[in-house]
N, CA and C of each residue as an Amber inpcrd file, in Angstrom:
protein
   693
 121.7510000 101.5580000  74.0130000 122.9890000 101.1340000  74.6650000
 123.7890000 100.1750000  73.7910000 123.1850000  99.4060000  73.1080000
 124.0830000  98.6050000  72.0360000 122.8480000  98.9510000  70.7450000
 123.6780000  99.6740000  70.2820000 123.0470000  99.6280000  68.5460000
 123.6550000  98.6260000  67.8850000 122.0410000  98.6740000  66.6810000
 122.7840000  97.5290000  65.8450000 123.1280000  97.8590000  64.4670000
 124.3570000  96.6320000  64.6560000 125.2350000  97.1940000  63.4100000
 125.4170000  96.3960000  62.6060000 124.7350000  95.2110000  62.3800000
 124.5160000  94.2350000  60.9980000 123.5730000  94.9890000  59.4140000
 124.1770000  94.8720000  58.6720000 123.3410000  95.6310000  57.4930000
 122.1710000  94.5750000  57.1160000 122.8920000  93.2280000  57.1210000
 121.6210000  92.3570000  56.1400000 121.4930000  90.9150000  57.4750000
 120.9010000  90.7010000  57.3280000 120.1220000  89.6970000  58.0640000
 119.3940000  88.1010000  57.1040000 120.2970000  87.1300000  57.5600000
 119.5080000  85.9170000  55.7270000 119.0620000  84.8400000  57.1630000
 118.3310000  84.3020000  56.9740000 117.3260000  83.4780000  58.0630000
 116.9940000  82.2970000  57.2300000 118.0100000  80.5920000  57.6340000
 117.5880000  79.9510000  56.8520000 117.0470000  78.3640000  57.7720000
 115.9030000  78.2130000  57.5930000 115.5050000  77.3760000  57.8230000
 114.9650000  76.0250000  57.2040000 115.9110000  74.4350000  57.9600000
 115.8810000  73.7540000  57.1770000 115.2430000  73.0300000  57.5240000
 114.2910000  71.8410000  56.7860000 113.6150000  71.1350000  57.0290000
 111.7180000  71.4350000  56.7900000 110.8370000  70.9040000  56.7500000
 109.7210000  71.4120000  56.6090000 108.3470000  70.6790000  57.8510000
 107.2100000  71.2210000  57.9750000 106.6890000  70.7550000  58.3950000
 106.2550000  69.0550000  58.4480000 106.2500000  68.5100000  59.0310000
 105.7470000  67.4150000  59.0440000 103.9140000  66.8200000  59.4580000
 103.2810000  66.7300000  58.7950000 101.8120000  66.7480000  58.7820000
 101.1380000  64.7350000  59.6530000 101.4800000  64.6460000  60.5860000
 101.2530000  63.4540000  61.3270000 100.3200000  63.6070000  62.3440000
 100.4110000  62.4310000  63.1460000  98.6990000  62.4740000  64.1730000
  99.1940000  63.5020000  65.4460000 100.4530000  63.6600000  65.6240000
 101.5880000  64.2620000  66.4710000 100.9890000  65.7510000  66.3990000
 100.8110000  66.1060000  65.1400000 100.7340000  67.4830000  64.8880000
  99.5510000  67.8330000  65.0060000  98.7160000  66.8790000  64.5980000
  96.7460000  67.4130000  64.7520000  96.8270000  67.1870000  66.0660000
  97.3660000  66.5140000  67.4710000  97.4270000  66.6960000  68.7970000
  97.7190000  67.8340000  69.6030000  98.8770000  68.5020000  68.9040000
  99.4710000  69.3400000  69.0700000  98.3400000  70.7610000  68.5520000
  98.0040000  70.8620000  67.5270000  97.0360000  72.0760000  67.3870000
  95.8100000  71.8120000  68.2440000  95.0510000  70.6230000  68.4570000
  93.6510000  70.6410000  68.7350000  93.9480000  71.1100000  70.2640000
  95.1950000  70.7140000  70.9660000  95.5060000  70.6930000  72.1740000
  95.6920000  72.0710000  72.6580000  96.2780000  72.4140000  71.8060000
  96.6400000  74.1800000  71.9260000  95.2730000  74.7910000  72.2110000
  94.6690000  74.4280000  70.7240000  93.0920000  75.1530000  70.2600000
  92.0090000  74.7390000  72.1000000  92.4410000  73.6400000  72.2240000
  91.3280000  73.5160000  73.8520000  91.4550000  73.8630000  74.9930000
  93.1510000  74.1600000  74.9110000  93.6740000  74.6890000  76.2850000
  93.4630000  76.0920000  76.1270000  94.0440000  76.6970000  75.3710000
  93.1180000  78.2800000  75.0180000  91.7250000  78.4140000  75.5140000
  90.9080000  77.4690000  75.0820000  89.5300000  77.8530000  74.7960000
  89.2060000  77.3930000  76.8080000  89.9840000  76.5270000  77.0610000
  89.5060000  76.0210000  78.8140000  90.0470000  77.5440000  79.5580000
  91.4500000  78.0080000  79.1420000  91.5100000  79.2870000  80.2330000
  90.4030000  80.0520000  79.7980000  89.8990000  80.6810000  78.4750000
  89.2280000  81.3990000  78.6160000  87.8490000  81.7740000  78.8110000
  86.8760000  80.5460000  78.8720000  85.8690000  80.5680000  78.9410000
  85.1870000  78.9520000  79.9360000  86.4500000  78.3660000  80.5960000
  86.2110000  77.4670000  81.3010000  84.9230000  77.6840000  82.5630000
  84.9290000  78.9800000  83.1550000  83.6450000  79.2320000  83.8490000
  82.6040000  79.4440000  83.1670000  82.2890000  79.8840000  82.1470000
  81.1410000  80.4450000  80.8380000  80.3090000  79.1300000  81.0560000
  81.1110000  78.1680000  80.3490000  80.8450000  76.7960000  80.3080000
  80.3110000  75.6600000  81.4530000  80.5310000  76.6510000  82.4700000
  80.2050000  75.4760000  84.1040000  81.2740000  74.5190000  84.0980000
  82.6200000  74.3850000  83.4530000  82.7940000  73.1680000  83.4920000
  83.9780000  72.3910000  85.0680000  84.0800000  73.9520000  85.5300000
  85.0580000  74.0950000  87.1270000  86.2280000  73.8890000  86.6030000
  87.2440000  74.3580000  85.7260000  88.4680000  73.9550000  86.1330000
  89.0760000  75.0560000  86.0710000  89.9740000  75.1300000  86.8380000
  90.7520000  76.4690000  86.6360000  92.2960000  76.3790000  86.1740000
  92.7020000  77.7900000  86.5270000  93.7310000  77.5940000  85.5500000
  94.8170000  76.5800000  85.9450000  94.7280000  76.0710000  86.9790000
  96.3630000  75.0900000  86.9490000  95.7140000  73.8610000  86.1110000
  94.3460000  73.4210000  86.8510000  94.1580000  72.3250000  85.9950000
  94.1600000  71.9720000  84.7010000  93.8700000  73.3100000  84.3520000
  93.9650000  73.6940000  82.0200000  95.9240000  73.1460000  81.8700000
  96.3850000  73.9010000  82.5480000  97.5580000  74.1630000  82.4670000
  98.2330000  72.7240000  82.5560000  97.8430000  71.6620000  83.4220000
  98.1500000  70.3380000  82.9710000  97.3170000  69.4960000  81.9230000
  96.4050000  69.9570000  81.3860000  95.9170000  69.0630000  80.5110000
  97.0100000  68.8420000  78.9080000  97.6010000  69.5410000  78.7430000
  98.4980000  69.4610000  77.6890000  99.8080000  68.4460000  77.8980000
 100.3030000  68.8420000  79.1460000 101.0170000  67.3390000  79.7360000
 100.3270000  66.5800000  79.6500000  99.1480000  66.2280000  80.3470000
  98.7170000  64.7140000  80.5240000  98.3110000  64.2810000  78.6490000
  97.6360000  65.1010000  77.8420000  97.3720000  64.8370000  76.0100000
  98.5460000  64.4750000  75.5830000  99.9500000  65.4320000  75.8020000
 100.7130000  64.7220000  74.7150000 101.6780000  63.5110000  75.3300000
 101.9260000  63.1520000  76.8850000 102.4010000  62.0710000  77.5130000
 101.5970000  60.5200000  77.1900000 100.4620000  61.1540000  76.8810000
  99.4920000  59.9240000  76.6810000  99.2000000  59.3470000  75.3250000
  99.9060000  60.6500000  74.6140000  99.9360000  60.0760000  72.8140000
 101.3490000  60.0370000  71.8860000 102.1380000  60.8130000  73.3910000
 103.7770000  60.1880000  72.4680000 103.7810000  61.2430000  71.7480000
 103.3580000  62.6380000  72.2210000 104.4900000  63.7440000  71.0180000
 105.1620000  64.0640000  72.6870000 105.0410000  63.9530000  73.4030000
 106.6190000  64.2230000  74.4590000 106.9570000  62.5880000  75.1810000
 108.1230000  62.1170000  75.4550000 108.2910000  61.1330000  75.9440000
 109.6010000  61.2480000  77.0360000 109.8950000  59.8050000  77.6730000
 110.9930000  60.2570000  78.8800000 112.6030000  61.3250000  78.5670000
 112.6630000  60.8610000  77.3600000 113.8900000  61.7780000  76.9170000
 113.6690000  63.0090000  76.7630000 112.2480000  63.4880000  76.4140000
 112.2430000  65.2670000  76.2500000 112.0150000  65.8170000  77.6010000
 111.3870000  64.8740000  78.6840000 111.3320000  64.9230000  80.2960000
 112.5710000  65.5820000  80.6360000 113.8390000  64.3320000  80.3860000
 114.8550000  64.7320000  81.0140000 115.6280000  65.9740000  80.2890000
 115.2980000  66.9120000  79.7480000 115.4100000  67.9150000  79.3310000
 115.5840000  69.3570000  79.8870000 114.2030000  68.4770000  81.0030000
 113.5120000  69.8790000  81.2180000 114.4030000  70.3930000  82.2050000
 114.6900000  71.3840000  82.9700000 115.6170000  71.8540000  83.8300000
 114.8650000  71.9320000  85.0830000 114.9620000  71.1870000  85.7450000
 114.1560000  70.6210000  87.0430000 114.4110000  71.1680000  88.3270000
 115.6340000  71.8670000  88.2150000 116.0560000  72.2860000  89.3280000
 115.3480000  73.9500000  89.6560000 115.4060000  74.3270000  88.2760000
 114.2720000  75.2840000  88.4560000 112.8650000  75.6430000  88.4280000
 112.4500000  74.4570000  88.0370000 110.9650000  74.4990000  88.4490000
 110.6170000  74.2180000  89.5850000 111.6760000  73.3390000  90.4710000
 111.5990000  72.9790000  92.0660000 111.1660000  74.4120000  92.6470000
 112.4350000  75.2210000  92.2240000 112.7280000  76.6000000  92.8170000
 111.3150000  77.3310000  92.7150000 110.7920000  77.4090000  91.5270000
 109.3150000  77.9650000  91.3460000 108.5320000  77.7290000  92.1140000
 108.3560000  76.2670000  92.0350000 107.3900000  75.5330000  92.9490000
 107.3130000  75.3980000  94.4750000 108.9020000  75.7460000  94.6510000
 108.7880000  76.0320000  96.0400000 108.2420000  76.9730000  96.5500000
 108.7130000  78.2830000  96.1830000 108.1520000  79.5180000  96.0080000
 106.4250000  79.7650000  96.1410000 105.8600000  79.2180000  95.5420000
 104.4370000  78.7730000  95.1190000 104.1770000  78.0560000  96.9180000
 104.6020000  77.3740000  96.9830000 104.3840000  76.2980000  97.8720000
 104.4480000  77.1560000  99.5780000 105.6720000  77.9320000  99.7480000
 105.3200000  78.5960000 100.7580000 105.1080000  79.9720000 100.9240000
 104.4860000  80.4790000  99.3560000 103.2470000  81.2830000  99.6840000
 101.9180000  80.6970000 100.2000000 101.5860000  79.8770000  99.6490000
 100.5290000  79.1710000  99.8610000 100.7900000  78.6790000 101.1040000
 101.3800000  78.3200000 101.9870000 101.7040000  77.7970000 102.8700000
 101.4830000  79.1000000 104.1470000 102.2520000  80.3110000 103.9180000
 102.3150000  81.8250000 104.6330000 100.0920000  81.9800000 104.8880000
  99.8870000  81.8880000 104.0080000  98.2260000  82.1800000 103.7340000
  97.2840000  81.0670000 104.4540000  97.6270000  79.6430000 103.9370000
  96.6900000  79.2180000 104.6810000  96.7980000  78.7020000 106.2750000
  98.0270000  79.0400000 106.6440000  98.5560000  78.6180000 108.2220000
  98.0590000  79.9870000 109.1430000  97.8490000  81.2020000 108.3610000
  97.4800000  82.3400000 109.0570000  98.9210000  82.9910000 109.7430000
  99.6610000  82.6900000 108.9720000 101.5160000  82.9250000 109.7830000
 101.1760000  84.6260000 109.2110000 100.6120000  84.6050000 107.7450000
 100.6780000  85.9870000 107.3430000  99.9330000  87.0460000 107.8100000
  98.7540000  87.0940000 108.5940000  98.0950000  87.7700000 109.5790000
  98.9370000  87.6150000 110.7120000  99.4030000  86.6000000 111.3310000
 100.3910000  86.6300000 112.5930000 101.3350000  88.1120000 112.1560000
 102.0240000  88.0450000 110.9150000 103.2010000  88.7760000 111.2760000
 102.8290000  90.0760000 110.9230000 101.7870000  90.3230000 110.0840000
 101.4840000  91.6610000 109.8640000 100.6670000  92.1800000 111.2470000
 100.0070000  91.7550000 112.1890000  99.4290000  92.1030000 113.3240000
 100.5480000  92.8630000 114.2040000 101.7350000  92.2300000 113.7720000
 102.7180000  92.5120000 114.6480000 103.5590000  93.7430000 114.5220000
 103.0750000  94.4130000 113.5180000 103.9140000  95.3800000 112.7160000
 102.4870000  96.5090000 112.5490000 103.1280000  97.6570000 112.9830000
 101.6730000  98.6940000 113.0440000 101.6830000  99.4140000 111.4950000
 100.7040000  98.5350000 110.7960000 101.5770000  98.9730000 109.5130000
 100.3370000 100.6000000 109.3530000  98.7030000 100.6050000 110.0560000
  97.7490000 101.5910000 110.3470000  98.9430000 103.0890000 110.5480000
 100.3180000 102.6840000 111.2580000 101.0440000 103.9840000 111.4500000
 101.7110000 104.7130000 110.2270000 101.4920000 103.5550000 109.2950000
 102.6490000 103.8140000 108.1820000 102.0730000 105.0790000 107.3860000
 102.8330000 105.3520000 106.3110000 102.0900000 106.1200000 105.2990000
 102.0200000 105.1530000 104.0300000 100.2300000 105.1430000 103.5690000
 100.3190000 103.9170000 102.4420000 101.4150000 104.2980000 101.1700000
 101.5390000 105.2010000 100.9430000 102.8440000 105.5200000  99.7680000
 104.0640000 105.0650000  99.6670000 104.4920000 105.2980000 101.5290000
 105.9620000 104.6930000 102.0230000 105.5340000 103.4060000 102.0870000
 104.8830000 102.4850000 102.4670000 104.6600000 101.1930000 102.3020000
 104.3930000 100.8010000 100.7810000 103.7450000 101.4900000  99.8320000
 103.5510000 100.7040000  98.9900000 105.2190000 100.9700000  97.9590000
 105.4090000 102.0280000  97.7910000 107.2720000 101.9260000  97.3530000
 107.9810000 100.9790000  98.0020000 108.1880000 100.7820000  99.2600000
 108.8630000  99.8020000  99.7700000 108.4080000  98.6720000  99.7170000
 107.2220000  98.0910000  99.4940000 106.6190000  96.4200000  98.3430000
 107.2120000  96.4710000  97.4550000 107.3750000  97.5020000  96.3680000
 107.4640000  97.6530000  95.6240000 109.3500000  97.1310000  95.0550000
 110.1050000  98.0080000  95.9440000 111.7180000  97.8540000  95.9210000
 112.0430000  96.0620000  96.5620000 111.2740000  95.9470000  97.7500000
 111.5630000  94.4380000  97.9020000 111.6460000  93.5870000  97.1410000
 110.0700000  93.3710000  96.5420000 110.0910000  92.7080000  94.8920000
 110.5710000  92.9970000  93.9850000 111.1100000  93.6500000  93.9010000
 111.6690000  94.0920000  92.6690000 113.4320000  93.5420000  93.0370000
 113.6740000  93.7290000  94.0930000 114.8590000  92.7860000  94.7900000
 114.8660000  91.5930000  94.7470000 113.5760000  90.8930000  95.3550000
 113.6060000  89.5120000  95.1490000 113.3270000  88.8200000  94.1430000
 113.0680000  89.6160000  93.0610000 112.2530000  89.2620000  91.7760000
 113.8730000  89.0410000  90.8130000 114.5200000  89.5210000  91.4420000
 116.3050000  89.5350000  90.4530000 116.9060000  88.6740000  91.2860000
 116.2350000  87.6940000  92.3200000 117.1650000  86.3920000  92.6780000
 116.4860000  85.4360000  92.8560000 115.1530000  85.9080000  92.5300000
 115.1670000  84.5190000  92.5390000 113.4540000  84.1670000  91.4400000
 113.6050000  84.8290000  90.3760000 112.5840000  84.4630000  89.3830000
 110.9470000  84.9480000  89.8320000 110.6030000  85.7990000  89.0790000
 109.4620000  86.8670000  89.1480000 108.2770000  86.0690000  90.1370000
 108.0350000  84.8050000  89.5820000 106.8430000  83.9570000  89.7580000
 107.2740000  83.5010000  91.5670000 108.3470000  82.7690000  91.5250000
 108.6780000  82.7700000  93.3320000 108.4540000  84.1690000  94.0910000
 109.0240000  85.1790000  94.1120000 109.0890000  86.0620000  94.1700000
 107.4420000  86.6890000  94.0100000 106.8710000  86.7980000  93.1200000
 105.2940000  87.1680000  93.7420000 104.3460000  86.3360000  94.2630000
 104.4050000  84.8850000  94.3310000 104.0480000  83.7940000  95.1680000
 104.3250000  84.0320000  96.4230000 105.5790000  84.8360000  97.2950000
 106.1110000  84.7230000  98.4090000 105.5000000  85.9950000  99.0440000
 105.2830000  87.2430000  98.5010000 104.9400000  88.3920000  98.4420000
 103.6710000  88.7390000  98.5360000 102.8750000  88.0290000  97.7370000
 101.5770000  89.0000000  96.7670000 100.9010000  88.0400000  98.5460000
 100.7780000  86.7490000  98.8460000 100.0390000  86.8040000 100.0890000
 100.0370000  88.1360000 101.4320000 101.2260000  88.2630000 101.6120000
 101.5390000  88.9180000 102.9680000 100.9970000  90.2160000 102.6170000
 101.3640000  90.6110000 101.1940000 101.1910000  91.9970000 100.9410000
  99.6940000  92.0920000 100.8010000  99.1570000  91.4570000 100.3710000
  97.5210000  91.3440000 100.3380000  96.7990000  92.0770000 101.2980000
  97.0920000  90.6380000 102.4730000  97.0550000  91.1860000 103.7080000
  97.3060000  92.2980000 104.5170000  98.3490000  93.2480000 104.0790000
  98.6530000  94.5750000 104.1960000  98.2890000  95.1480000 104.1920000
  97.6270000  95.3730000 102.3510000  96.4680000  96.2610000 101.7830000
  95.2410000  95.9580000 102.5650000  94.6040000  94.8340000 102.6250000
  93.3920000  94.7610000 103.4460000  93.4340000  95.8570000 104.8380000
  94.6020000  95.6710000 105.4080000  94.7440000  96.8750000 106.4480000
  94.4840000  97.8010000 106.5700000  95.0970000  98.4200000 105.2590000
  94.7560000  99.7750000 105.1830000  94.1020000 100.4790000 104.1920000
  92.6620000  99.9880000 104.2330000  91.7260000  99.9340000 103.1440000
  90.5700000 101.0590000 104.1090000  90.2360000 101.8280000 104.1510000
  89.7140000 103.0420000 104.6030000  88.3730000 102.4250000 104.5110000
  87.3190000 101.9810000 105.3910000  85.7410000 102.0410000 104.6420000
  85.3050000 103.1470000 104.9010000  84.2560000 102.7980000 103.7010000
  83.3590000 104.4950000 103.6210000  82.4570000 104.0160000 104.5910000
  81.4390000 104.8620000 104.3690000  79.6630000 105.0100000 104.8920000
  79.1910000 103.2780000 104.5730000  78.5220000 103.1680000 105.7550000
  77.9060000 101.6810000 105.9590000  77.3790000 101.0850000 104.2900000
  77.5730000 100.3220000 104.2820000  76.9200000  99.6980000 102.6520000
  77.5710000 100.2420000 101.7810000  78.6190000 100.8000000 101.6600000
  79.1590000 101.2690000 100.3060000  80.9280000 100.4880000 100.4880000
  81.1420000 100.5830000  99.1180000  82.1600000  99.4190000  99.0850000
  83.7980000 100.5610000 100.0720000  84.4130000  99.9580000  99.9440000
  85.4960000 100.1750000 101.0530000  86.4100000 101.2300000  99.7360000
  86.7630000 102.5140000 100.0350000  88.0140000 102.9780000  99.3010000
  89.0240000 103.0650000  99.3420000  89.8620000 102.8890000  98.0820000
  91.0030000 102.6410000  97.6980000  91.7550000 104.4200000  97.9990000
  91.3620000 105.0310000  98.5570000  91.8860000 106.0050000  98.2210000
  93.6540000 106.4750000  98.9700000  93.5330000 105.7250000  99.9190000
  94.8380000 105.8260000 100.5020000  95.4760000 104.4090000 100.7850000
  95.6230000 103.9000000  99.7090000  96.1540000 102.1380000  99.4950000
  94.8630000 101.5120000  99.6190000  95.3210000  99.6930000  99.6620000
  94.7700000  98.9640000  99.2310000  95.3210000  97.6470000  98.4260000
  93.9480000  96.7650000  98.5920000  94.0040000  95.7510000  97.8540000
  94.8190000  95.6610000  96.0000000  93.7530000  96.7920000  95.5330000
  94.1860000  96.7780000  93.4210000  95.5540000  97.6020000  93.6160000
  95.8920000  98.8070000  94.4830000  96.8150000  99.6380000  94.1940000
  98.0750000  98.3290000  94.6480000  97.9540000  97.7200000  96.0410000
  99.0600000  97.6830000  96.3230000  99.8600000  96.3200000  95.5480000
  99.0880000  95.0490000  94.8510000  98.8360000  94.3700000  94.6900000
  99.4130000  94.8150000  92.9540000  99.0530000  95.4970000  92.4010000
  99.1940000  96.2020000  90.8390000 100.7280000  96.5000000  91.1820000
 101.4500000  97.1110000  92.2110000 102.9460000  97.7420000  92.1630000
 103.6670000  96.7260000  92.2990000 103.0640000  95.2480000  92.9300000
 103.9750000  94.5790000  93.3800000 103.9490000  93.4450000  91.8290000
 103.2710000  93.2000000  91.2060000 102.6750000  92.8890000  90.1110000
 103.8270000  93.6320000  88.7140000 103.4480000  94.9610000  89.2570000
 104.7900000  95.2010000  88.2010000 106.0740000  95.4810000  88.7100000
 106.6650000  95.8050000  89.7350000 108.0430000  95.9720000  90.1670000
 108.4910000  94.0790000  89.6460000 107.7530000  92.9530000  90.0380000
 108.3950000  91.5900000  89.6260000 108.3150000  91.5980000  88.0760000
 107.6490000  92.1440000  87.0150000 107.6650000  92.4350000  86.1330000
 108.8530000  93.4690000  84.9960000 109.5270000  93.8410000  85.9120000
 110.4750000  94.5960000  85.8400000 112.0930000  94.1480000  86.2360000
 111.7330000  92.9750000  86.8270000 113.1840000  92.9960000  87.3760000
 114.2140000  91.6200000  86.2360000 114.9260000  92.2670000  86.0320000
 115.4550000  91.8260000  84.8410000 117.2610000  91.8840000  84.9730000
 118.0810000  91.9120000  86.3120000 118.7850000  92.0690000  86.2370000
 119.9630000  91.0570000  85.3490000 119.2560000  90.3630000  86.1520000
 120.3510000  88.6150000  86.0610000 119.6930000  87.8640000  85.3480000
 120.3290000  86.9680000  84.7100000 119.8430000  85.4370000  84.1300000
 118.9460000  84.8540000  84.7960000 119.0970000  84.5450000  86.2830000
 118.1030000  83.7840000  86.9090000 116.3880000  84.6200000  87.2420000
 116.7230000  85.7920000  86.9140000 115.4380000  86.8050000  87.3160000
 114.1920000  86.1950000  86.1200000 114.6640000  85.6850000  85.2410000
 113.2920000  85.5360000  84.1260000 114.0460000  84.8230000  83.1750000
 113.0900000  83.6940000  82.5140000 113.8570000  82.6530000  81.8520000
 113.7070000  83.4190000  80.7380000 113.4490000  84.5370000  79.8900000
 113.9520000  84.7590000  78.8900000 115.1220000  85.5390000  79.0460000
 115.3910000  85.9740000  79.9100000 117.1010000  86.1730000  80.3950000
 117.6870000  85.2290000  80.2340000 117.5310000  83.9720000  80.7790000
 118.2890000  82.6440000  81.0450000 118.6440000  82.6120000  79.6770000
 117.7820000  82.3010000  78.8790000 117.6270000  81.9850000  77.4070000
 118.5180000  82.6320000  76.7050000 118.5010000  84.1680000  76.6780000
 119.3500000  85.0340000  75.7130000 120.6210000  84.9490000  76.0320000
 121.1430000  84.5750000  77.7100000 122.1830000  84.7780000  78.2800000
 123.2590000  83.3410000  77.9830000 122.0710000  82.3190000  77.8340000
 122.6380000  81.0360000  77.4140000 123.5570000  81.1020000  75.6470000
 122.8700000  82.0630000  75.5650000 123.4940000  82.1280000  73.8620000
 124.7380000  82.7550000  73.5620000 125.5300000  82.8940000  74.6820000
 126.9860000  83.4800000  74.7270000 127.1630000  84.5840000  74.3390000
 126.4560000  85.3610000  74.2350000 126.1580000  86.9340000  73.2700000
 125.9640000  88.0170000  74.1470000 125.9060000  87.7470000  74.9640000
 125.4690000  88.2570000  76.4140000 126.5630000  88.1740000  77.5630000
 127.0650000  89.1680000  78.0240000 127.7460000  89.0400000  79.2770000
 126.5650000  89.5510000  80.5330000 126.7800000  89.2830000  81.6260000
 126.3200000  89.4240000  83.0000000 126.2160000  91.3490000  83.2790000
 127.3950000  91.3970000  82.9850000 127.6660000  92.9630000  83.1960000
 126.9950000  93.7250000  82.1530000 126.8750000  93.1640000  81.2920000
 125.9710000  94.1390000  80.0870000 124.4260000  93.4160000  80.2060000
 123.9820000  92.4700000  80.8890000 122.4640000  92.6580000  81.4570000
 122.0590000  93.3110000  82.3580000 123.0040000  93.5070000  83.6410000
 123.1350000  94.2680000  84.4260000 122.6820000  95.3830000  84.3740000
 123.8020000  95.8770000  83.5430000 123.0670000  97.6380000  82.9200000
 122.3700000  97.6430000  82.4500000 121.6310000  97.3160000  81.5900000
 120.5680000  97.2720000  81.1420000 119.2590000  97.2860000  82.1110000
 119.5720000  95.9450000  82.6380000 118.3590000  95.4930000  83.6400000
 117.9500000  96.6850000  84.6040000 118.9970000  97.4830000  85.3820000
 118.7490000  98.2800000  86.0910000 118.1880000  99.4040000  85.3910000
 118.5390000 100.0080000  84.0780000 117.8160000 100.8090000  83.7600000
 116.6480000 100.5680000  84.1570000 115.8410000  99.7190000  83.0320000
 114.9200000  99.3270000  82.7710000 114.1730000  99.5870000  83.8910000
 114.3540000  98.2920000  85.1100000 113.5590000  97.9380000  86.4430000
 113.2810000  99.4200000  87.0730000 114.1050000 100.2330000  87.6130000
 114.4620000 101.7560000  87.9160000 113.0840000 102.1670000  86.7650000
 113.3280000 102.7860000  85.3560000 112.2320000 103.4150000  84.8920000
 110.6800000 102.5790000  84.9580000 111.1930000 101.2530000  85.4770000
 109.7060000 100.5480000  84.9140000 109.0210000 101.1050000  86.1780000
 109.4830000 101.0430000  87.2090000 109.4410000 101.2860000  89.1090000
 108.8250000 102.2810000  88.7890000 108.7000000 103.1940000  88.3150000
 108.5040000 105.0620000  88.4640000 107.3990000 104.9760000  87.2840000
 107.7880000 104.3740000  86.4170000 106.5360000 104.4750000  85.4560000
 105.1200000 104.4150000  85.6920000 105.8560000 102.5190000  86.1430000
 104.5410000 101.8460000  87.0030000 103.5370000 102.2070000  88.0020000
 104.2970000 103.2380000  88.7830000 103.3770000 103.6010000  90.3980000
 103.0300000 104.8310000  89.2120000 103.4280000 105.5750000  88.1850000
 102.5740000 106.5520000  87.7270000 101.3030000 106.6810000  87.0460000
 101.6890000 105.6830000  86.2750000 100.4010000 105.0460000  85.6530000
  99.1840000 104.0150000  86.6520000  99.7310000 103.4400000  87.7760000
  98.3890000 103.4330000  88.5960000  97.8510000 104.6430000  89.1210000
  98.0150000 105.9390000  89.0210000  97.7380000 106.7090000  89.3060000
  97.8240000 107.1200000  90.9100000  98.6560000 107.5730000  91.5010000
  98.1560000 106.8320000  93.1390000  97.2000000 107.9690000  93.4740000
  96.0760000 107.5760000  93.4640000  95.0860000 108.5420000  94.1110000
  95.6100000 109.5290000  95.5130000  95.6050000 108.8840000  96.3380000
  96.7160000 109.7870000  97.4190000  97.7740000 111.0120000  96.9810000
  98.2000000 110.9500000  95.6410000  98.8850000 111.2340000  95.6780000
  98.5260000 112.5430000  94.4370000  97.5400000 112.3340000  93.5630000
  97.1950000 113.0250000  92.6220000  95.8520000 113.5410000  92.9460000
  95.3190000 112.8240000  93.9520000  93.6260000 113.1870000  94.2830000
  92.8680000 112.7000000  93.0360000
């Protein structure tokens, strides 16, 4: 849709590394937070991932490679938005509001296909207003709960099949339809980012975005294979 039409490309970067206590903080910090997501249970040591995920705030606040001025930087108004998001999913789940409302809705009548496309188009709606991560925070509970519904068990002692929805199927579409949605600036901060660079109009992410989300939608439910649907 936009080819490119620059012949040469010169990339100049000025200034050089700087080798200080700043910087051995900065790698060892990297090197441990890596090593805590990935093998933090291996180890016994209990933390999971949010807690990894602040240890790099609390290392470099406490040694001065970030301070109050790179704070006020940060764009706060959208991490609220995230966090809210976060906050009343978590909120839908542990109040039991999200069993309330799915009880209320015969979803046993539905067909799991027509339900799981329509997870699928919601998020993928709400995922273009309001940032992927709110958007499957708000979702991935209720929908959970959904799938648990209509999870078929087999024969006594054998695990429950996926064969006409579910927990991995329905949970995987909604997983990638927010993965896909890319319309707008606010849908995913590397939108924000590219769009901030004036190079970018709204109307030409637009098109784009919809391609994209549209083929990712169809791709996505193909490649989970829907058993229902392929046997």
């Amino acid at each position: 849709m936009f080819p490119f039409q620059q012949k040469e490309i010169v990339l100049k970067i000025d200034g050089e590394l700087k080798w200080t206590y700043k910087t051995w903080v900065v790698i060892a910090t990297f090197v441990a937070t890596i090593i805590l997501w990935c093998f933090a249970d291996v180890l016994g040591l209990g933390l999971n991932s949010f807690i990894t995920a602040m240890l790099p705030i609390a290392a470099f606040a406490a040694t001065g490679v970030i301070d109050k001025d790179d704070l006020s930087e940060i764009n706060w108004s959208v991490l609220w938005m995230v966090a809210g998001g976060f906050a009343l999913g978590v909120a839908l789940s542990e109040t039991g509001l999200d069993k309330v409302m799915i009880n209320a809705i015969p979803f046993a009548e539905f067909s799991p296909l027509l339900v799981m496309i329509l997870a699928s188009l919601v998020c993928f709606g709400f995922s273009n207003f309001i940032s992927h991560s709110a958007a499957a925070s708000l979702l991935v509970p209720v929908l959970g709960v959904v799938a648990g519904a209509m999870i078929h068990p087999a024969q006594p002692g054998v695990e429950p099949t996926l064969t006409e929805g579910g927990a991995v199927q329905m949970l995987l579409c909604v997983a990638i339809a927010a993965s896909v949605s890319m319309i707008l600036p606010i849908s995913t901060p590397p939108n924000a980012i590219a769009h901030s660079t004036g190079f970018i109009k709204q109307s030409e992410m637009m098109k784009v975005g919809i391609f994209v989300g549209l083929l990712g939608l169809v791709t996505g439910m193909l490649w989970l294979k829907l058993p229902f649907i392929f046997g």
